[in-house]
N, C-alpha and C positions, 0 to 999 in steps of 0.2 A: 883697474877697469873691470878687470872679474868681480872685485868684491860690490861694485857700485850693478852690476848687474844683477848679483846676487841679492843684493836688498832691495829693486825693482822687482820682480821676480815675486818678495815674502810680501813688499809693499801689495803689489797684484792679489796675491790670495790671498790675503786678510781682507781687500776689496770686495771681494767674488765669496757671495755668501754660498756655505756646505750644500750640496744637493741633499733633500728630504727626501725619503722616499713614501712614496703614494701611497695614501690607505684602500686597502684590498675593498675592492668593490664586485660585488655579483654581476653588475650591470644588467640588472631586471628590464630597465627601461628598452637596455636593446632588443631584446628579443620576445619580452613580455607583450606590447602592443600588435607583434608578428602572429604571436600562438593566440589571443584576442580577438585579431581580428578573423583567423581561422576556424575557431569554434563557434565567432557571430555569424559565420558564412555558412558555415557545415549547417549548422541548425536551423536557419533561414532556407534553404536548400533542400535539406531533407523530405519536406511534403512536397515540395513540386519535384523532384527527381520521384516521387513514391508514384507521384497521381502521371507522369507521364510513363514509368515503368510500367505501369497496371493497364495503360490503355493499351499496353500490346499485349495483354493477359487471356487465355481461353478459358473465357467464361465458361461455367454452368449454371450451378445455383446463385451463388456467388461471387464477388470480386472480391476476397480477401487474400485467399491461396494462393501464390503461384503456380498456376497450371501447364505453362509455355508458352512461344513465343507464338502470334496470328496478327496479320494484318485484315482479317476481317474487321476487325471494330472501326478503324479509319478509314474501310472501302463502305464500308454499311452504316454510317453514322444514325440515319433513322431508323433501324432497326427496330428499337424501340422508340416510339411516337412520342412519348410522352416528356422526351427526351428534349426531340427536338419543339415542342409546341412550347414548355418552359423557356427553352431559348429563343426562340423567336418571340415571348411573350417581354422576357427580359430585355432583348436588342428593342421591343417596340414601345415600353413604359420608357429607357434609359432615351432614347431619341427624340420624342417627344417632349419627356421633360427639360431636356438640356436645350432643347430652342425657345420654351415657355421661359425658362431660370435666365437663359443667355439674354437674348429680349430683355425680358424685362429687371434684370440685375443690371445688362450694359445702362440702360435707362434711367434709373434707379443712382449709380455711380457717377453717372454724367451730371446729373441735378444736386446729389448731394458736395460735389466739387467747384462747381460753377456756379450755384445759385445760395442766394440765401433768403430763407422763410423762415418760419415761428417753427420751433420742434423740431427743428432740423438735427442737434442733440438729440432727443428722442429720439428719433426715427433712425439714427446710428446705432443706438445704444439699444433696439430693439430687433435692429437686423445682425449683431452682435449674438443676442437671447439662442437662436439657434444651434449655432455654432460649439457654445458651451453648456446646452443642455444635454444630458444624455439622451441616448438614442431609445430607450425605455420608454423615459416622462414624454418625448415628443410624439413616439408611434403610441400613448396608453393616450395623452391626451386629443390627437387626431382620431381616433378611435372614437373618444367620447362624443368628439363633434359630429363626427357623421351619423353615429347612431341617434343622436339628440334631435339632427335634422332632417333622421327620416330617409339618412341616402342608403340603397343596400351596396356592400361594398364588392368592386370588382377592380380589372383594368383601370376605371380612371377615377377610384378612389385610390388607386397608387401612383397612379401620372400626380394627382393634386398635391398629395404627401410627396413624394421626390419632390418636387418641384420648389414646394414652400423650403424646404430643407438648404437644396442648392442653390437659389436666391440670393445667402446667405453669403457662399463662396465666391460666387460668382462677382456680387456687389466689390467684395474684398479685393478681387485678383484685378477687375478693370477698374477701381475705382485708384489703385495704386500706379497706371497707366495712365488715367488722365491727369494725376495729380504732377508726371512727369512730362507734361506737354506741354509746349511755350503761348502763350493767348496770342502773340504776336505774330504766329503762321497765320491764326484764322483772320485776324484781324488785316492783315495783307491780302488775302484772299476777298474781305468785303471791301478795303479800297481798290481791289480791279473790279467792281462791279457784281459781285458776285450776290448771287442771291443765299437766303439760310441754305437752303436744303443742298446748293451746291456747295457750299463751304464745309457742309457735314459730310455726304457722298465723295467728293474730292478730299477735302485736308484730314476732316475729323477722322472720321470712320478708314482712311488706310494708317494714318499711325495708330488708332487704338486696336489694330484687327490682330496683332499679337497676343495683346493681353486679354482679348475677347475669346482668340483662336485655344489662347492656354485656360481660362476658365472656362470654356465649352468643354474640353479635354476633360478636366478635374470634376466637371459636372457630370457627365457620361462616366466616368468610371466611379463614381461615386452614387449612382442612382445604378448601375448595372450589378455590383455588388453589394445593395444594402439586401439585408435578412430581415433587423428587427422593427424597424420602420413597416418595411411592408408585408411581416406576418399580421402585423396586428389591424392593417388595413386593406388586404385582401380577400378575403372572404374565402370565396370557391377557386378563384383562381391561382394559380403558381406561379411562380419566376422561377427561375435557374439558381438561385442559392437557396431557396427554400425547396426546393425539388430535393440538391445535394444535399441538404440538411436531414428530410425527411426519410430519404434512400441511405444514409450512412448507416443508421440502424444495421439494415442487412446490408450491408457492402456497394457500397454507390458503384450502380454500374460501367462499363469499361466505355461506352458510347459516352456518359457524361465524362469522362476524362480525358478522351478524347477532344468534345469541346475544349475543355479546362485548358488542354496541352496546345490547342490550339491556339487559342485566347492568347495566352502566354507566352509562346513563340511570335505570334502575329506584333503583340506590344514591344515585344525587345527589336525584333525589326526593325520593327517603324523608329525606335529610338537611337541606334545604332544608324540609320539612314539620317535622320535629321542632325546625330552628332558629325557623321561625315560630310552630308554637307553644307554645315556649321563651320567647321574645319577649310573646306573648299572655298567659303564663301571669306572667309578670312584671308586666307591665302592670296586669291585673288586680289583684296582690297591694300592688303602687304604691298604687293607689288606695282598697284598705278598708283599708291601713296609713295 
């Protein structure tokens, strides 16, 4: 009985192949995309931890030195006028343009998805053209035009440049929102009677007002931080990144960083609020599902 056990037993491990042992591994992967993505965070963070460190800076001549800590510059924001007239020049070109670009992109999106005419290609393939030209060729050749046509440039030779620009984006971000919309809502909507403009008011325009809501977004911060577009088409007048452009020379001062820090905190708010209640609205929908 032993010996029949004993050769089950040698039968088993001649079965049961030898353990290998592992080849020595660094394991880069583990901790490599960890220290990666730390150094793409640190370095991405460094200018805005700089520009909101400085707005609590006392000033003199300059904003480069740390001189201490003053809550003047956030209590006296206009202090310096020229400060705020740039910003308020920049909130009024950026607002503007984005209801000109919204309009008529939403419009623009609508026709090229729903409708079909002659050059309808074209007419894609050239509201494309902006998007991947650089911002040089576009603000060198709006430049040329106005001067060609005799316009002097101010204020709303840069409303008309933002505008032609974010067109562009705009077409893009609503025109992939209607592409997602069923014809069979609206088409329900005209068998109860309903007339065009209520079909669009009522059915169209609330499902596509996400994707209008987010290309307005993208248009506004894209026309409130351009430089090179509207150096080359403003003239006399200033924005808020041409301002900070022109002020870095000597140390952009603590009131414009101020804004900057502003700015900055104001966008992560609002984003942190729409992901909570993103989150909320889920939750909710969780549970009467």
């Amino acid at each position: 009985m032993s010996t029949q056990a004993g050769a089950a037993i040698a039968e088993t491990a001649k079965a049961v192949p030898p353990r290998t042992r592992k080849p020595f591994r660094l394991g880069v992967g583990r901790w490599g995309l960890g220290v990666y993505s730390i150094l793409a965070f640190t370095f991405l963070l460094i200018p805005i931890v700089y520009t909101i460190v400085f707005s609590f800076n006392q000033v003199r001549r300059s904003n480069i030195v740390w001189r201490g800590f003053t809550l003047d510059n956030w209590i006296n924001i206009c202090e310096q006028p020229e400060v705020c007239e740039a910003f308020g020049n920049s909130i009024l070109v950026a607002v503007i343009s984005t209801l000109l670009a919204t309009t008529l992109g939403t419009a623009m999106a609508i026709a090229l998805v729903r409708y079909r005419f002659r050059f309808r290609s074209a007419t894609t393939l050239l509201l494309f053209l902006p998007m991947a030209t650089p911002e040089v060729v576009l603000g060198a050749g709006l430049a040329a035009q106005f001067l060609t046509a005799g316009v002097s440039k101010g204020i709303v030779t840069i409303i008309l440049a933002h505008t032609m620009f974010c067109i562009s984006f705009v077409v893009v971000t609503v025109r992939a929102r209607v592409a997602s919309l069923d014809p069979a809502i609206e088409e329900a909507g005209r068998d109860l009677y309903a007339s065009p403009a209520q079909v669009f008011w009522r059915i169209t325009f609330p499902l596509l007002l996400p994707g209008i809501i987010a290309a307005a977004l993208l248009s506004f911060a894209l026309s409130f931080d351009d430089f090179i577009i509207t150096n080359f088409n403003s003239g006399a007048a200033v924005t808020f990144p041409k301002y900070v452009y022109t002020a870095a020379t000597r140390g952009i001062p603590a009131q414009a960083n101020v804004i900057a820090s502003a700015v900055f905190l104001v966008a992560i708010i609002g984003v942190v609020i729409a992901q909570v209640s993103a989150g909320i609205r889920r939750k909710r929908l969780a549970k009467v599902s």
